[in-house]
Every structure is written in structure tokens, then in C-alpha cells.
C-alpha positions as CSV (number, residue, x, y, z in Angstrom):
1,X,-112.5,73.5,184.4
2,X,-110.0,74.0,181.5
3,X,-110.1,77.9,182.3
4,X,-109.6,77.5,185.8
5,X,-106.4,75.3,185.2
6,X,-105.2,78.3,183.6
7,X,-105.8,80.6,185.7
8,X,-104.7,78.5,188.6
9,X,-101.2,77.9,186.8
10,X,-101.2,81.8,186.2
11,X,-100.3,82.1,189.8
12,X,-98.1,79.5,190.2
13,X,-94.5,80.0,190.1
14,X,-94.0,77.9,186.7
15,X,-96.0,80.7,185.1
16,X,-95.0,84.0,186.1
17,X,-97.7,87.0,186.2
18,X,-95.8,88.9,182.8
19,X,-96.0,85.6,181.1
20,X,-100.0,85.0,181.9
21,X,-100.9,88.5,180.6
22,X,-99.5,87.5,177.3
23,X,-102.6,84.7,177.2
24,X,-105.1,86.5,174.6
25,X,-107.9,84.3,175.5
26,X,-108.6,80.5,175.2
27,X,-109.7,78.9,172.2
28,X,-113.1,77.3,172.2
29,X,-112.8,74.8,169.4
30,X,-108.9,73.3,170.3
31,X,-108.9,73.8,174.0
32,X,-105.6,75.2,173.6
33,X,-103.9,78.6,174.9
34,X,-103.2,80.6,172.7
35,X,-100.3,83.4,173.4
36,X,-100.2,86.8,171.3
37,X,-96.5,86.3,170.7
38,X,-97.1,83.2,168.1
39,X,-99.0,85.1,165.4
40,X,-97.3,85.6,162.4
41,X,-100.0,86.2,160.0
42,X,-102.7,88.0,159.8
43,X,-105.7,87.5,157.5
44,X,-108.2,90.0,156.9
45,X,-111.0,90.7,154.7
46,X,-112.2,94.0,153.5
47,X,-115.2,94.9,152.2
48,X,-117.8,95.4,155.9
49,X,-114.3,93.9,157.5
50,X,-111.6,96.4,157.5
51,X,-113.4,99.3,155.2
52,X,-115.2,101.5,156.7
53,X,-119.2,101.6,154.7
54,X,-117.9,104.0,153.0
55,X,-115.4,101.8,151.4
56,X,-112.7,103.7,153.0
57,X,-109.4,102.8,155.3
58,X,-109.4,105.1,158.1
59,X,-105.7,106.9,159.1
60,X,-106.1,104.9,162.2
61,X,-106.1,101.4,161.1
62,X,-103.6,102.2,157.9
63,X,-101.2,103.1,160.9
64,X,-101.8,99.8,162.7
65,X,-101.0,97.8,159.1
66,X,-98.2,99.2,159.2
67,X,-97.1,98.9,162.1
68,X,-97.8,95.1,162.0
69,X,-95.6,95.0,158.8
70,X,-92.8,96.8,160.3
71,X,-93.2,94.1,163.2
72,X,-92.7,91.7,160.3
73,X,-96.4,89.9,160.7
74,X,-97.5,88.5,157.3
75,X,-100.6,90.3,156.5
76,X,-102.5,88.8,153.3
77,X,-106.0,90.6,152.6
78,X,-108.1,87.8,151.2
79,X,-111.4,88.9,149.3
80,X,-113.7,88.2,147.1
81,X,-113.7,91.2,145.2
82,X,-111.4,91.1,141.4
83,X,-108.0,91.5,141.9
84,X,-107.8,95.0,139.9
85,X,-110.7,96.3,142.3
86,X,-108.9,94.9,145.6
87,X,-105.3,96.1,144.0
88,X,-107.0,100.0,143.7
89,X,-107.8,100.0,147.4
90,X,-104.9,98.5,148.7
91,X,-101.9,100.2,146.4
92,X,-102.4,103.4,148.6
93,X,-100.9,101.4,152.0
94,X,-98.0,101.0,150.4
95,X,-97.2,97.5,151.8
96,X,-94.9,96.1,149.2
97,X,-95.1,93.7,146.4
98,X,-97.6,91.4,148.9
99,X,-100.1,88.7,148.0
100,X,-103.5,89.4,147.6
101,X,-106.3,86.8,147.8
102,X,-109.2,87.7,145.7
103,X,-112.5,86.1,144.4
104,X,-113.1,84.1,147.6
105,X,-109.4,82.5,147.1
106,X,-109.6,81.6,142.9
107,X,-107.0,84.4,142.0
108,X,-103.8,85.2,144.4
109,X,-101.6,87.9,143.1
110,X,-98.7,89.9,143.9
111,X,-100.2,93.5,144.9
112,X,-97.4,95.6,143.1
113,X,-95.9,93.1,140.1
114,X,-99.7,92.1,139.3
115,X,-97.8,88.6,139.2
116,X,-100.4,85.6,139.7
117,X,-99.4,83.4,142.0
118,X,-102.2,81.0,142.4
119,X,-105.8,81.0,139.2
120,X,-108.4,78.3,139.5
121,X,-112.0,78.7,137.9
122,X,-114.9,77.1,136.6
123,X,-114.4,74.9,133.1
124,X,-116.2,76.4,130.4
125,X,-118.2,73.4,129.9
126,X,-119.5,73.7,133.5
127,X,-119.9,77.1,133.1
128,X,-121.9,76.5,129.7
129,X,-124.0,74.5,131.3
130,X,-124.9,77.0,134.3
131,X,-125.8,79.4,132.3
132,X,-127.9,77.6,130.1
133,X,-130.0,77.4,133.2
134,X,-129.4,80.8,134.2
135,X,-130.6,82.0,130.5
136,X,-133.8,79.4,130.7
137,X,-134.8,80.6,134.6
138,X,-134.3,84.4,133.8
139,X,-131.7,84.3,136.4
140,X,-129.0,87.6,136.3
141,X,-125.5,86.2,136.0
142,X,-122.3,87.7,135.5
143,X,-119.3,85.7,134.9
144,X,-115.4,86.8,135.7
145,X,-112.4,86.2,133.2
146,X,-109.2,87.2,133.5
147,X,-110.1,89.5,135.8
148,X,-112.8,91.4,133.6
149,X,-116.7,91.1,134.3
150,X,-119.1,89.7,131.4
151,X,-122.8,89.7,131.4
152,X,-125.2,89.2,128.0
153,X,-126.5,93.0,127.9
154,X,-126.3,95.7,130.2
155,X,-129.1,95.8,133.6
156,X,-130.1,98.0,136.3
157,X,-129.5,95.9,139.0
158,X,-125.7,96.9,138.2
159,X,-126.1,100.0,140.3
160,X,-126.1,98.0,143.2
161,X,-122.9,96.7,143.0
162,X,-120.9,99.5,141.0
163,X,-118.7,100.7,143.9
164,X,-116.8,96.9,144.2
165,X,-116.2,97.4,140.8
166,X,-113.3,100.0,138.7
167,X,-113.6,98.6,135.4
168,X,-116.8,98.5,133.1
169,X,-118.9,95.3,132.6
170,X,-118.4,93.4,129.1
171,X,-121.2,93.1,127.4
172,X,-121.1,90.0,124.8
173,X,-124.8,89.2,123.9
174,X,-125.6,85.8,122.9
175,X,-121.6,84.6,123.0
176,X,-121.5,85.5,126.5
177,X,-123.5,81.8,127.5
178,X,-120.6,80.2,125.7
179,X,-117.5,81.3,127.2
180,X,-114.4,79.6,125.5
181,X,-112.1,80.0,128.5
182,X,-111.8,79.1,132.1
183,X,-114.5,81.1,134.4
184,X,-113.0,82.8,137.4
185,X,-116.0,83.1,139.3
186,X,-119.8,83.6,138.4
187,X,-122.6,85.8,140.1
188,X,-126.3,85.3,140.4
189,X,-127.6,88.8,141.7
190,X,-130.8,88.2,143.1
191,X,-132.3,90.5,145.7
192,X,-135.0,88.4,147.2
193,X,-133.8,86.2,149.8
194,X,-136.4,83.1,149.4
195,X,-135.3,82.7,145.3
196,X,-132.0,83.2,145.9
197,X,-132.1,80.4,148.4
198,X,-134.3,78.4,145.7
199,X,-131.9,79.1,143.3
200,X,-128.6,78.0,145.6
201,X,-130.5,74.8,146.3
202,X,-130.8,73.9,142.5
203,X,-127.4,74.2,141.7
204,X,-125.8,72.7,144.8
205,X,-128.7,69.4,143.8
206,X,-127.8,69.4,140.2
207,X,-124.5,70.0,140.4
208,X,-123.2,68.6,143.7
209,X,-119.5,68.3,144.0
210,X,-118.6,70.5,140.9
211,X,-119.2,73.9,142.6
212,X,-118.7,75.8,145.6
213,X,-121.3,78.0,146.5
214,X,-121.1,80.7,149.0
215,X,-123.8,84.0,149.7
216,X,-120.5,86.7,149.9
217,X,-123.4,90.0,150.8
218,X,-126.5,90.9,150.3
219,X,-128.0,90.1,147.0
220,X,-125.1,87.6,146.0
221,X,-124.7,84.3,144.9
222,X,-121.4,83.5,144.2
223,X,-120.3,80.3,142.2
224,X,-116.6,78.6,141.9
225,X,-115.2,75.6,141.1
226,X,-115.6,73.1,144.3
227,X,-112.6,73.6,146.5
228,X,-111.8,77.2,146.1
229,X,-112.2,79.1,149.4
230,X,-110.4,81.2,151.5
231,X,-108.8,79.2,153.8
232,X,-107.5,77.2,151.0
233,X,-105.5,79.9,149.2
234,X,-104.3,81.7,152.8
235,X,-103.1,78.3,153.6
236,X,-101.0,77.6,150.5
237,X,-98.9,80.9,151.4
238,X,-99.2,80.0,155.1
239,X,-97.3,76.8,154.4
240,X,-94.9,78.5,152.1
241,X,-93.6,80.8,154.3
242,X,-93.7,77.9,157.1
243,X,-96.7,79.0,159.3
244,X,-99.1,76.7,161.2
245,X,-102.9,77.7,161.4
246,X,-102.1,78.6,164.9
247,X,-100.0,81.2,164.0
248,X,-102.8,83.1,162.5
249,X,-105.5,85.5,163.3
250,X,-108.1,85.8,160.5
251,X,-111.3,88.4,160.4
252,X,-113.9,88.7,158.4
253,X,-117.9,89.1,158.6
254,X,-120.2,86.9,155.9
255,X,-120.1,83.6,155.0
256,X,-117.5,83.6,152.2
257,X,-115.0,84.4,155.2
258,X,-116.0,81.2,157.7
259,X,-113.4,78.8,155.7
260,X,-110.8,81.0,156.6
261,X,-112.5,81.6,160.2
262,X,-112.3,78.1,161.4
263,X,-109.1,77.7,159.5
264,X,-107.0,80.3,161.6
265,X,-106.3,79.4,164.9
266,X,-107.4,83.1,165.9
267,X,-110.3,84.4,164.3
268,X,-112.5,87.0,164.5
269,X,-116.1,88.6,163.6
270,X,-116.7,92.2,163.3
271,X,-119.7,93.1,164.9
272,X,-121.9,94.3,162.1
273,X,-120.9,90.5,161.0
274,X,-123.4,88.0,159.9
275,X,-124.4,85.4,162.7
276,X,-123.0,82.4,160.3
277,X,-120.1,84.3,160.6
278,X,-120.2,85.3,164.8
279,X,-120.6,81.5,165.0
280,X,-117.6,80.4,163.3
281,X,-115.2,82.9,165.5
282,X,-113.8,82.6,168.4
283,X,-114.7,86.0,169.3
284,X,-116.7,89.1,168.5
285,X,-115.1,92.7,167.8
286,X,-116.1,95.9,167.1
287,X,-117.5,96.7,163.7
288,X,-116.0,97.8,160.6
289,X,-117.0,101.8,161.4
290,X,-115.4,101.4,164.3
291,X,-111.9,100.1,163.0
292,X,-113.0,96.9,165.0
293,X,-110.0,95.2,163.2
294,X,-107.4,97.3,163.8
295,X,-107.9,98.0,167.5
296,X,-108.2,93.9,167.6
297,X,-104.7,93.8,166.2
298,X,-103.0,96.7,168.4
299,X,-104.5,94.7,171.4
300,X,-103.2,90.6,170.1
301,X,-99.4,92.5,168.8
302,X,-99.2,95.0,171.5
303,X,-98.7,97.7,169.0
């Protein structure tokens, strides 16, 4: 009924045909319109998102980024990779001094300065106790401070995960399941689906509202302190820079993006996306290979 009223109004005189072609497609979950020429921010993830497999920004979406900027849209990449991993692939774009959402929305940092805008973690009394079940259960865990991985001694597993990664693992042996400062984030890298889901269950049961848990890809578990997400950190700057979830179009493809997802008013799934992820956007797009992003936002900005 709702679309039809639109499409009826479309060819009234009160809205004329220019104006109805600017009507990107109607939103599912507010039963609003929503018009191309009220996004102001764009929020994108990157890893099976905007890189390619290969972990690499084609000339054809690095031209559409830019492009945006020059338009003046706020484009924020939020992550959950470490800020000095994100910062490597993004530096080359050139987009300024910028803030960059990393760890799932625990650490926000200017791109350039290497300024940190936003740091949130894990206590390291919570995280002591974690990993004292992590240590007992044979679990492999990594933890992240101050933007430096730390495990107990060095595994094979890590070839898995070495191309998120530009700096070397810490390895701390027995100190490392006593950490003496705040924990950014912790991993469990587990490869079989049916423990990892055993092991998500235990934690989230034993320690309820503490922790925010989240499977980012693959063989991941990813731990933070309850309340960090991505929709939380893009909507601090949001609101800073006086932008309503409306006003933004967010992408992204597992389910460490679907905060952000259902945050935005716009939002997006690549198609090689997760189907927790489809679910929570408005609308499906082509896949990371095939710069599904950046053909999304030529089409919404009319670039």
C-alpha cells in the first residue's frame, strides 16, 4: 500500500517526475522515503566489504572515494581490524587526517595524526579471568593492547590470519594470562564451528552483561567490553558533526557489521555477505570482487 502511495504521488503534480527519481528505494524497517540527496555519511567496512579477496582497493572504487570526499560526504571506514593494520591500507587514498573505526568500534583514530579519539577495552581483571578459562579449556586466545597483539607462545593457527596483521605477535609466556593494562579486544581462534559456538555460549552464560561477543569471519571469536560496537562509535562522530542516522548509508558483510547496519538509515550487504548480515540490510549489492560498494555509492550520490 505504502509503495503504491508513492508511486501514485510520483505522478502527481506536488511531486514532479525529477524529484521521484531522486527516491533510492523505500525503507523496510521505518516506512520512510528515503532520498539520495540526504546522505552525508557514509560507513563502510573493509575486509570481504570494500577489499577485493585479495585484500586490495581496486582503481575503480579508490576513484569513487574520492569522489564522495570531494562531494564533501563524511566517509568513516569502521573495522575490526588494529588501527596500524587498517591505517596501512587506507594511508594510500589519501583522504586526509579522517577517523578510523577499528576493533569492531573499541579504538577510533585520526588516520594521518594517529590521534585517538575514542579507546574502550576489557578490564584486566575481566580479562584475567577469561583467560584463566581460556588457559584451563585449551582455548587459543590472543589479546590486543595498545594496538599490539599478545598470545602465550607462538602457534600455527597464526598463518591463518597473517595477512590482517603488519606487526608481529608478542609473545609473553606465562605473564601473558595476567595482563596489567586495559584489553582492547581478545580473540578465540577456533576453526570448528560447533566448539566455537560452545565456547561463545559459555562466556556469554558466565559472563552475561560484561562482554560483547560477536563471530567478525571465519574462525573468530571476538570478545569486548559489553557496549562496544560499530554503530556506537560511527554514531559518536555522527552526532559530532550533526548527522542523524538517516543521513547515513552503512555496508558491510558479517555479523560484527549488523550494529552499524540497522543503525544507518541506509544500509547495505555485499553479496558474498553472511545471511545474518543480508538480513539486517535493507538491500543486497554486488560483492566485494565486484566493487559492489562503490558502484552502490556512484548510484545513491550520482557520482
Amino acid at each position: 500500500m505504502q509503495i503504491f502511495t508513492i508511486f501514485f504521488y510520483a505522478l502527481t503534480a506536488e511531486c514532479p517526475v525529477e524529484r521521484f527519481s531522486e527516491i533510492y528505494y523505500n525503507d523496510r524497517r521505518k516506512g520512510m522515503r528515503l532520498m539520495t540527496k540526504d546522505i552525508k555519511m557514509l560507513a563502510i567496512d573493509l575486509d570481504g566489504t570494500l577489499l577485493h579477496d585479495d585484500m586490495s582497493i581496486s582503481p575503480f572504487t579508490a576513484d569513487i572515494l574520492k569522489k564522495a570526499w570531494t562531494k564533501g560526504i563524511r566517509i568513516v571506514f569502521a573495522t575490526g581490524r588494529m588501527f596500524c593494520s587498517a591505517r596501512a591500507k587506507l594511508l594510500p587514498l589519501q583522504p586526509g587526517d579522517i577517523p578510523v573505526v577499528c576493533y569492531t568500534g573499541a579504538w577510533t583514530a585520526r588516520l594521518e595524526s594517529q590521534q585517538v579519539i575514542s579507546q574502550d577495552g576489557i578490564s584486566p581483571e575481566l580479562a584475567g579471568e577469561i583467560l584463566a578459562f581460556a588457559r584451563d579449556r585449551e582455548w587459543k586466545v590472543q589479546t590486543f593492547i595498545n594496538d599490539y597483539a599478545y598470545m602465550a607462545q607462538p602457534d600455527p593457527l597464526e598463518q591463518e590470519y597473517s595477512q590482517y596483521r603488519i606487526r608481529k605477535t608478542i609473545y609473553t609466556g606465562e605473564d601473558f594470562y595476567h595482563p596489567a593494562e586495559t584489553v582492547t579486544r581478545m580473540i578465540i581462534v577456533e576453526k570448528n564451528l560447533q566448539k566455537r559456538d560452545n565456547i561463545r555460549k559459555f562466556l556469554e552464560d558466565r559472563f552475561q552483561d560484561r562482554i560483547s561477543i560477536v563471530y567478525p569471519e571465519r574462525i573468530f571469536i571476538d570478545i569486548h567490553k559489553a557496549g562496544v560496537s560499530k554503530a556506537n562509535a560511527i554514531g559518536v562522530l555522527a552526532a559530532r558533526w550533526g548527522i542523524r542516522p538517516e543521513q547515513i548509508a552503512a555496508f558491510g558483510n558479517t555479523e560484527n557489521d549488523i550494529s552499524m547496519l540497522r543503525y544507518a538509515g541506509h544500509s547495505f550487504a555485499v553479496a558474498n555477505a553472511e545471511p545474518v548480515a543480508k538480513e539486517a540490510a535493507d538491500k543486497t549489492i554486488g560483492s566485494n570482487n565486484e566493487d559492489g560498494v562503490a558502484h552502490a555509492i556512484a548510484t545513491i550520490l550520482k557520482l
